[in-house]
N, C-alpha and C positions, 0 to 999 in steps of 0.2 A: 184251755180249749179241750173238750173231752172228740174221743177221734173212737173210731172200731178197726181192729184188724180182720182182712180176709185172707184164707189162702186158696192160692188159683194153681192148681195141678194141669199137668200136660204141658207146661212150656218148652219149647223145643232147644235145647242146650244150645244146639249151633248156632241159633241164630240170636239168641239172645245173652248170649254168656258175657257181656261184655257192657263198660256206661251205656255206650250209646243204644245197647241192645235195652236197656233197662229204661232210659228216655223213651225207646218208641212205646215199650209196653203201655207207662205212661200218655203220652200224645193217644195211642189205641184207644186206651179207658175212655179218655175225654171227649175220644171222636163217637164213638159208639155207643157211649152210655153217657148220653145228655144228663146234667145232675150232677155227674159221681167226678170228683177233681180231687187225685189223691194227691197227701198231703206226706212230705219226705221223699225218701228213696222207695222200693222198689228192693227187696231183698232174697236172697235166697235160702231155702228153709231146707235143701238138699246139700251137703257137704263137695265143697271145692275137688276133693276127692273120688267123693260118689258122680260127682258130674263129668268126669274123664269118660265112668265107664257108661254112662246112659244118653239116654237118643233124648228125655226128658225130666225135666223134675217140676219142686214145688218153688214159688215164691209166693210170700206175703207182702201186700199193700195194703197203706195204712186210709183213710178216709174221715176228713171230720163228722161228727153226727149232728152240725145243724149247721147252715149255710153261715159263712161267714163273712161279714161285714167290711 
């Protein structure tokens, strides 16, 4: 399966720092962006550390690049 990563800035730590914060971002995509069903987790691309001290950071989602079957 060939896939593309994005990464999505501004996340807001508090509310997402957690599985279940990482599911909803998920459910979001799929609610909002008819098409786009990503594929895996849902990662963070700002260090465990860095994220104590900031109100946001980055995550990458991953997405296939052709529907699949």
């Amino acid at each position: 399966m060939e896939w593309f990563k994005v990464a999505v800035h501004g996340i807001p730590i508090q509310d997402f720092n957690t599985d279940q914060g990482m599911a909803l971002i998920v459910e979001e995509i799929k609610t909002f962006n008819k098409g786009f069903t990503p594929i895996g987790s849902p990662y963070w691309l700002t260090s465990a550390s860095n994220r104590q001290s900031q109100l946001a950071g980055s995550i990458c989602v991953s997405f296939p690049t052709e529907e699949q079957a």
